[in-house]
Structures are given as structure tokens and as C-alpha cells.
MILO-199106 format. One record per residue (C-alpha): residue in one letter; residue number from 1; x, y, z. Coordinates in steps of 0.1 Angstrom, whole numbers, plus 5000, padded with zeros to 4 digits. Example, Ala and Ser with C-alpha at 12.3 -4.5 7.8 and 13.67 -1.06 7.14 Angstrom:
2
+------+-----+------+------+------+
: code : pos :    X :    Y :    Z :
+------+-----+------+------+------+
:    A :   1 : 5123 : 4955 : 5078 :
:    S :   2 : 5137 : 4989 : 5071 :
+------+-----+------+------+------+
//
This chain:
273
+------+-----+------+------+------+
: code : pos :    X :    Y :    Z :
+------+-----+------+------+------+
:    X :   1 : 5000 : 5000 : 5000 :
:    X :   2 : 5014 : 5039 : 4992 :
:    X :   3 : 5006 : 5061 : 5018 :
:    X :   4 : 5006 : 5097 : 4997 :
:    X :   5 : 5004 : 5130 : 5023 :
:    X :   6 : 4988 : 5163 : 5006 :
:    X :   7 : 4996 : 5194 : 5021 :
:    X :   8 : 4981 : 5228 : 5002 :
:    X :   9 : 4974 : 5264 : 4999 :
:    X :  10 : 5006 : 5273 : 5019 :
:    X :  11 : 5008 : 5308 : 5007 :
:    X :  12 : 5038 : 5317 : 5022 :
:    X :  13 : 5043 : 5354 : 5015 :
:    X :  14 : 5076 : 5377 : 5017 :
:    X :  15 : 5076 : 5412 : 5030 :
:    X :  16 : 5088 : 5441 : 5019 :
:    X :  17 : 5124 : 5434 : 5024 :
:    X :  18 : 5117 : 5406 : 5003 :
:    X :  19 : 5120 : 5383 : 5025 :
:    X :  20 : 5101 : 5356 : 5041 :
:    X :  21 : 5096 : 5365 : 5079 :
:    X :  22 : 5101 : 5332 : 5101 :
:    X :  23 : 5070 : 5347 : 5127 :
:    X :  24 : 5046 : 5350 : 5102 :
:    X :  25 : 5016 : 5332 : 5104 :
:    X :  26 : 5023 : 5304 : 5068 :
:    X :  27 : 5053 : 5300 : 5084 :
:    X :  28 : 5044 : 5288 : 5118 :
:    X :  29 : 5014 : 5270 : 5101 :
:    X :  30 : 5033 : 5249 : 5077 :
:    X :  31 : 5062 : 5242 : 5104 :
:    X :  32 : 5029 : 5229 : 5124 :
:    X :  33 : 5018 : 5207 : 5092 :
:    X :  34 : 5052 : 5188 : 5090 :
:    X :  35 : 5059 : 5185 : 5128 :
:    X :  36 : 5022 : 5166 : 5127 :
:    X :  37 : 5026 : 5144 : 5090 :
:    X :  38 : 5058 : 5132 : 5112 :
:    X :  39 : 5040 : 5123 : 5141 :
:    X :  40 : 5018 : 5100 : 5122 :
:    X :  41 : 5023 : 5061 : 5132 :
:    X :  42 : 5026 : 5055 : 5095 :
:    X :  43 : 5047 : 5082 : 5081 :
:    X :  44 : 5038 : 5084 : 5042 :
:    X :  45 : 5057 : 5075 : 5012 :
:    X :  46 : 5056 : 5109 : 4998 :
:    X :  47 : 5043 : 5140 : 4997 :
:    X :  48 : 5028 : 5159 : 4971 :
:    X :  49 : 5019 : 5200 : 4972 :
:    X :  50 : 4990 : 5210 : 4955 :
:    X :  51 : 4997 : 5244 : 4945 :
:    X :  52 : 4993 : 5280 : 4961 :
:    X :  53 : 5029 : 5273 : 4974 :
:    X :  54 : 5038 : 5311 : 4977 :
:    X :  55 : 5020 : 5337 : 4979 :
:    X :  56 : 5035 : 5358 : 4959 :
:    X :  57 : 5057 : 5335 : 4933 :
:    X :  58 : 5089 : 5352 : 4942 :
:    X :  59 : 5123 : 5331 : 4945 :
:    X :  60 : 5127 : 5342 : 4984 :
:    X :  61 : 5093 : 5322 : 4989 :
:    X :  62 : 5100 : 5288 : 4975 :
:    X :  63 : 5142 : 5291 : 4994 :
:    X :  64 : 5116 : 5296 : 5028 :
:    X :  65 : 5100 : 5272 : 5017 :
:    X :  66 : 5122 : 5242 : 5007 :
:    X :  67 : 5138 : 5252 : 5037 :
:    X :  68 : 5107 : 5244 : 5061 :
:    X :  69 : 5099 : 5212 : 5038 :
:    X :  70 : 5136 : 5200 : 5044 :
:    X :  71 : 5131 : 5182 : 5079 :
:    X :  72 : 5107 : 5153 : 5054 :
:    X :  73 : 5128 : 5126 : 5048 :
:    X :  74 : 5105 : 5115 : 5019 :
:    X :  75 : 5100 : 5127 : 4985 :
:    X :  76 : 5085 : 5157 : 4976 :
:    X :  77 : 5066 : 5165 : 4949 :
:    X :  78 : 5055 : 5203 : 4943 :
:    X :  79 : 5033 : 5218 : 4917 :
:    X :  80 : 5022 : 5254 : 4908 :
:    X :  81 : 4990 : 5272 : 4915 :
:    X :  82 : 4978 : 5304 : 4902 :
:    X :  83 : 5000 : 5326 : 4933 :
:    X :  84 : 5030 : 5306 : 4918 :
:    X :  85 : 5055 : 5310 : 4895 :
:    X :  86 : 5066 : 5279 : 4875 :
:    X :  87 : 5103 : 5293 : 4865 :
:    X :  88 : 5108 : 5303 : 4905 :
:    X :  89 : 5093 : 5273 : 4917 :
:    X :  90 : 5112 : 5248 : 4893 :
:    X :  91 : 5140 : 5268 : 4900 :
:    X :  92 : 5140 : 5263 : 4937 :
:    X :  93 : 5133 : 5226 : 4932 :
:    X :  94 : 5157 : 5217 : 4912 :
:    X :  95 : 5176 : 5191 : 4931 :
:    X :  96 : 5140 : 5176 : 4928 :
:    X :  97 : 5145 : 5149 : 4899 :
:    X :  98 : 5108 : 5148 : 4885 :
:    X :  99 : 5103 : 5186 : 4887 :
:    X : 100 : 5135 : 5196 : 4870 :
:    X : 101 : 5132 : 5170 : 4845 :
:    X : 102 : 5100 : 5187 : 4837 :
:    X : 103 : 5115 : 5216 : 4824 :
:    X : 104 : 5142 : 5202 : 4802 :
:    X : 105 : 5142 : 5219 : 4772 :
:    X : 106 : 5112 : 5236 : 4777 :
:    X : 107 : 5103 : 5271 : 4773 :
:    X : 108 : 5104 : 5299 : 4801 :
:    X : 109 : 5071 : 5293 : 4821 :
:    X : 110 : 5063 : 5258 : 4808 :
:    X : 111 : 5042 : 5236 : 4822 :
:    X : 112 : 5055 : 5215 : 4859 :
:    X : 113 : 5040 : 5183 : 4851 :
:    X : 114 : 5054 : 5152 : 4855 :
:    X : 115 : 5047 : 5111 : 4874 :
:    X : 116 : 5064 : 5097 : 4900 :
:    X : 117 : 5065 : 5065 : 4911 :
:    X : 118 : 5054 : 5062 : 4950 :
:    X : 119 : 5055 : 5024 : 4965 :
:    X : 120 : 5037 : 5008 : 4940 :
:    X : 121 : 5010 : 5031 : 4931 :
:    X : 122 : 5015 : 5063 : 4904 :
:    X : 123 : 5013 : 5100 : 4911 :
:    X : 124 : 5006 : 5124 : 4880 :
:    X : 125 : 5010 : 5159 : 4885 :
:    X : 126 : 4989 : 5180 : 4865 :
:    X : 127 : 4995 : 5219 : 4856 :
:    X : 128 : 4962 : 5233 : 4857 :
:    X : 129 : 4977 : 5268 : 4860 :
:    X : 130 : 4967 : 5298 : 4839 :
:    X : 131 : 4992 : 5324 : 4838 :
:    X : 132 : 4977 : 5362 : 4848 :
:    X : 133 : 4943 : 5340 : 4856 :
:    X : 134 : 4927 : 5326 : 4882 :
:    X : 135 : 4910 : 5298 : 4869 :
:    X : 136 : 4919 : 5268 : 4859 :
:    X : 137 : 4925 : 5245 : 4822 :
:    X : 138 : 4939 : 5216 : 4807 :
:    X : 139 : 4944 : 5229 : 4771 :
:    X : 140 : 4947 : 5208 : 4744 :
:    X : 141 : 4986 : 5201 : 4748 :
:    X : 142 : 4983 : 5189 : 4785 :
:    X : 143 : 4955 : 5168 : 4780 :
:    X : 144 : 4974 : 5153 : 4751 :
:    X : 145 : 5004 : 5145 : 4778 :
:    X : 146 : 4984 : 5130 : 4808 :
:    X : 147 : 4968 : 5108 : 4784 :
:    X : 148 : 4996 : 5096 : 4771 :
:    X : 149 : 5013 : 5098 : 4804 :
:    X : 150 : 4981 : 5077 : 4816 :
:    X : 151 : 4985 : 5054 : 4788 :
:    X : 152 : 5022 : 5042 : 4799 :
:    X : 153 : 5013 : 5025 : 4830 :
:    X : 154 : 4977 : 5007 : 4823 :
:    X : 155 : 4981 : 4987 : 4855 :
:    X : 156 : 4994 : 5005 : 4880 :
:    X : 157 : 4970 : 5018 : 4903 :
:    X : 158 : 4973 : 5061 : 4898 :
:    X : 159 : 4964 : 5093 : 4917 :
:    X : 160 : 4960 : 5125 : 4895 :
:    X : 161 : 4968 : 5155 : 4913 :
:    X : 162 : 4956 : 5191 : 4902 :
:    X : 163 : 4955 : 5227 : 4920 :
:    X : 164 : 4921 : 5236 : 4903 :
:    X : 165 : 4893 : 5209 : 4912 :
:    X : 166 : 4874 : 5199 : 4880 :
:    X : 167 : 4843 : 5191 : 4901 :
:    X : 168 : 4815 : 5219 : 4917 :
:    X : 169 : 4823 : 5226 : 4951 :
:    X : 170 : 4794 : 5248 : 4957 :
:    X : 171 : 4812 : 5280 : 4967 :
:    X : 172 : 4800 : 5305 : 4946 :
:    X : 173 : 4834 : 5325 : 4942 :
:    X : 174 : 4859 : 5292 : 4941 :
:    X : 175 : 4837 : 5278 : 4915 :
:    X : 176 : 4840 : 5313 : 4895 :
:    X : 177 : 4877 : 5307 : 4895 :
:    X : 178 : 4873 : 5269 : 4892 :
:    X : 179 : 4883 : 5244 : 4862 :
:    X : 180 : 4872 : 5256 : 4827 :
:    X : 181 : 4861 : 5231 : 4805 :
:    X : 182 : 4862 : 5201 : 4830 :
:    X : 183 : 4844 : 5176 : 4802 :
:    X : 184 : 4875 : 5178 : 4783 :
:    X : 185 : 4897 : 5166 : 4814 :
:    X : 186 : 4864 : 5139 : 4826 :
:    X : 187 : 4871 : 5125 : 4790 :
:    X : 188 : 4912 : 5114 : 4796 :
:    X : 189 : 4904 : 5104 : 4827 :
:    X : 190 : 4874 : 5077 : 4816 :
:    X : 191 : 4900 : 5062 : 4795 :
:    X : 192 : 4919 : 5054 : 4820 :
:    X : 193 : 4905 : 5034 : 4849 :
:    X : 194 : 4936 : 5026 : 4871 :
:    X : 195 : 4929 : 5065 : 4883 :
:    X : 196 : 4915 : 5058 : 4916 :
:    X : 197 : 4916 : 5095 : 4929 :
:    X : 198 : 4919 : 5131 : 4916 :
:    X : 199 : 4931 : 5151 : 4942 :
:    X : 200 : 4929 : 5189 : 4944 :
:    X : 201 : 4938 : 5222 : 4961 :
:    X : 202 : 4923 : 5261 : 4958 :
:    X : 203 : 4890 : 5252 : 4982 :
:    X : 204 : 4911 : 5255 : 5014 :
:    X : 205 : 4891 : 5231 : 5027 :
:    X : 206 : 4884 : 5196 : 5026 :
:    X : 207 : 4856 : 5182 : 5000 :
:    X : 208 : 4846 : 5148 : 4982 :
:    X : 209 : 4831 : 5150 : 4952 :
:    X : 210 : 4836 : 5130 : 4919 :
:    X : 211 : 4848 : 5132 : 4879 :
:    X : 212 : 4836 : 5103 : 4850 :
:    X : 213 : 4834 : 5076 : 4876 :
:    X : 214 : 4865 : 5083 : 4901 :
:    X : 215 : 4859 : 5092 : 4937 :
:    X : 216 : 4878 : 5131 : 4936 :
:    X : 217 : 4887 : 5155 : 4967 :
:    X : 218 : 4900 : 5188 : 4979 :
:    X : 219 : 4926 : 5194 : 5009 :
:    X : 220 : 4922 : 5219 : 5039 :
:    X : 221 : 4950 : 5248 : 5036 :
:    X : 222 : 4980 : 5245 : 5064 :
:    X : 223 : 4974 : 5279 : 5063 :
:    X : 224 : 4939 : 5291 : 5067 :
:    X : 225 : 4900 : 5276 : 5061 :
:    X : 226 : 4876 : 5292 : 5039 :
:    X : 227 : 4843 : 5302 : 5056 :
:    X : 228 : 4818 : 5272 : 5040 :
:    X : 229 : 4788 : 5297 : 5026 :
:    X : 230 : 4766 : 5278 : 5000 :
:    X : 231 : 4745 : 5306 : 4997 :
:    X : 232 : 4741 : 5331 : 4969 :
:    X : 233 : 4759 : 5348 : 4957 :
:    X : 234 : 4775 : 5337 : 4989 :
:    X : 235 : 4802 : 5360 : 5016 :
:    X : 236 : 4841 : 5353 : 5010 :
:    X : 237 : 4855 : 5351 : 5037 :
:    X : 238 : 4885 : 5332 : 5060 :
:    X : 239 : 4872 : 5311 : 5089 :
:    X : 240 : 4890 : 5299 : 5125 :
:    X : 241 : 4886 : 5260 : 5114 :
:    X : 242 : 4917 : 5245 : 5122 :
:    X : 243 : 4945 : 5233 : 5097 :
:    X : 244 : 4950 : 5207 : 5079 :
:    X : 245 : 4964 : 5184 : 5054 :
:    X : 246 : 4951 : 5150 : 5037 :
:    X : 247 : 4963 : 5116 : 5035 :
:    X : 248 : 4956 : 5088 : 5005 :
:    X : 249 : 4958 : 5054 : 5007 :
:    X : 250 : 4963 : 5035 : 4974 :
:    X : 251 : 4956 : 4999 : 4979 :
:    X : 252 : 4976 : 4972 : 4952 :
:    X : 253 : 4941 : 4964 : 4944 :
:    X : 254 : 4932 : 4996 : 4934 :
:    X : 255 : 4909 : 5007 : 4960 :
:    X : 256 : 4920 : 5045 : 4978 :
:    X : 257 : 4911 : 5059 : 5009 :
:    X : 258 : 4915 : 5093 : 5018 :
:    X : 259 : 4915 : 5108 : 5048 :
:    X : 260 : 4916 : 5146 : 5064 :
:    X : 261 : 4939 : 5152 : 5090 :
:    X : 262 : 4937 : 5185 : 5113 :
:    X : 263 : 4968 : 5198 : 5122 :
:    X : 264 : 4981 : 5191 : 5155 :
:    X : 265 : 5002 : 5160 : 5173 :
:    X : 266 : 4973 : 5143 : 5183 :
:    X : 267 : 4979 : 5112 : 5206 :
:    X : 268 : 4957 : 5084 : 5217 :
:    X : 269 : 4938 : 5092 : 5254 :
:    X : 270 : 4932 : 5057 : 5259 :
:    X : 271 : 4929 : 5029 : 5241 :
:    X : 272 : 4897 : 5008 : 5228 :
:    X : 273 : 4887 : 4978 : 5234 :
+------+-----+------+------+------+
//
């Protein structure tokens, strides 16, 4: 079985020295996140960042940050969101295999996308990044890739990661921003039934929903929740929900199991009988 950690929506912002300031609130939040993935019984296989790394997309950000991520003796797997900047984040990642292979010979501001291999199972990073937008697509070119990216390991049970969820959530002003053209993306995927889960970041906040047939979620923010209004046209707004982070399971059978974590060491009070 892989064990695959999600943290998202980490938004770590520099000031205006241009520098990332050790008290500030993503940066105590995120050293939180890691200090309670490594308290888990079962530490994971790997861990995959689902966008919104910085807040900014400036190259001070993503040092801070592979700085803070550096106490993880697994691998690491980051991808871009619509605060980041591809060149800075590949950039900072570059002693990251899968992340710098993604931009060999590739033009400036090229996709990150790329699979890993994580105990058995297969992670696909997917760019759903826009640059100068906020929402989200899989143009014709990166839906060409993860199909054949799909199509190279039939077998192998697969998670699909994206920042932009290609499913409603049912928050009026995430879904304005959300996936365009989400059919396009449900149609690779269909082919392609060893994906067991697409997983997601943007909501801050943790959600199941589903795309042609496979179970797909969101993951709560180390940094902060967004206030759950399904009204409309619905308030925007931060809430004072905890932290968090997810966890996937992918079974060699292909079955997944995902679970949200809040942020915190939590430890047993007693145990059950």
C-alpha cells in the first residue's frame, strides 16, 4: 500500500524586504503541518503539494519554503498554483528529479507536470495553471500529455493530482475561478481506469466529490480555512477552522482511501477495546 500526504494552499508570503519572515503566520502553520505528518504512526511515502505554494511566486518564497519542507525525509513532489510562479518554483526545486526533469528543454514558464512513482501506486502531477488568471485548464497540449502519460502504466493503480478541482464545490466565488472546461479533462480520465483519485487544492478546505466515475477531493490549507457559505451569491470570507492536510491510501488492488487530518500531534487518550 502507498501512503501519499497532501499538504496545500501554503501561501507563504515575503515582505517588503523581500524576504520571508520566520513569525509570520504560513510560516508557523506549515512548520505545524510537517511536525504533525511526522508524528503520524505510518509516516507516508511521499508528499505531494498541490499548488498555492507562495503567495507571491517570488524566489525568496520557494528558498523559505524548501527550507521548512527539508526536515521530510520523503520525497517531495510540488506543483504550481495560480500565486505561483513555474520558473521560480522549478527553479528552487531543482535538486528535485521529476520537477527539473519537467522543464528540460522547455520554454520559460512551461508547464510543471510530470509522474512519479510512490510504493507501488503512480502520482501524475497535472498543471492546471493559467498564467495572469485565476482559473483553471487543461488545454489541448496537457490533456494530450496526461493521456499519454496515463496510457504508459495501464496497471498501476494512479492518483492524479491538480491545484484547480474539475468538480463543483458549491462555493460561489471558488467555483468562478474553478476548472474551465472540466468535460475535456472527465474524457482522459474515463480512459483510463487505474485512476482511483483526483486530488485537488484552491478550496482551502476539505471536500469529496467526483469526475467520470473516480471518487475526487480537495485538501484543507495548512494555512487558513475558507468560511463554507453555500449561499448566493454567497460571503468570502476566512474562517477559524483549524489546519490541515490530507492523506491517500492506494491499495495494490486499486481501491484509495482518503483521509483529512487537522493539524496538530494528536495522541491516543486511551485505548479501545
Amino acid at each position: 500500500m502507498a501512503i501519499i500526504a497532501q499538504l496545500s494552499d501554503i501561501h507563504l508570503a515575503a515582505g517588503r524586504d523581500g524576504e520571508v519572515d520566520d513569525g509570520s503566520g504560513p510560516v508557523r502553520a506549515l512548520r505545524a503541518a510537517v511536525s504533525s505528518l511526522l508524528s503520524l504512526p505510518a509516516r507516508p511515502d511521499a508528499v505531494v503539494l498541490t499548488g498555492d505554494l507562495a503567495d507571491g511566486g517570488r524566489p525568496a518564497e520557494y528558498a523559505r519554503l524548501h527550507a521548512l519542507l527539508s526536515p521530510l525525509p520523503m520525497a517531495v513532489y510540488p506543483m504550481p498554483g495560480t500565486h505561483d510562479d513555474r520558473d521560480a518554483l522549478r527553479a528552487a526545486f531543482a535538486d528535485h528529479p521529476a520537477v527539473a526533469a519537467s522543464g528540460d528543454g522547455a520554454a520559460p514558464q512551461a508547464p510543471v507536470q510530470y509522474a512519479a512513482d510512490v510504493a507501488g501506486a503512480r502520482l501524475v502531477c497535472c498543471d492546471t495553471t493559467v498564467p495572469d488568471e485565476q482559473y483553471g485548464r487543461m488545454d489541448a497540449e496537457r490533456l494530450d500529455w496526461l493521456d499519454r502519460t496515463l496510457a504508459e502504466e495501464p496497471a498501476r493503480p494512479t492518483v492524479v493530482a491538480t491545484h484547480h478541482p474539475p468538480y463543483p464545490i458549491g462555493i460561489r466565488f471558488i467555483d468562478d475561478m474553478g476548472f474551465a472546461d472540466p468535460a475535456a479533462f472527465a474524457e482522459v480520465i474515463a480512459r483510463h481506469p487505474q485512476v482511483v483519485r483526483i486530488i485537488s487544492g484552491s478550496v482551502h478546505r476539505g471536500s469529496v466529490g467526483s469526475l467520470a466515475g473516480t471518487v475526487s477531493t480537495t485538501c484543507p490549507s495548512t494555512y487558513r480555512q475558507l468560511f463554507l457559505d453555500l449561499t448566493q451569491p454567497g460571503r468570502a470570507a476566512v474562517t477559524g477552522e483549524p489546519a490541515g492536510f490530507a492523506v491517500h491510501l492506494v491499495s495494490d488492488d486499486g481501491s484509495a482511501t482518503t483521509h483529512f487530518v487537522p493539524t496538530g500531534n494528536y495522541r491516543p487518550l486511551m485505548d479501545v477495546e
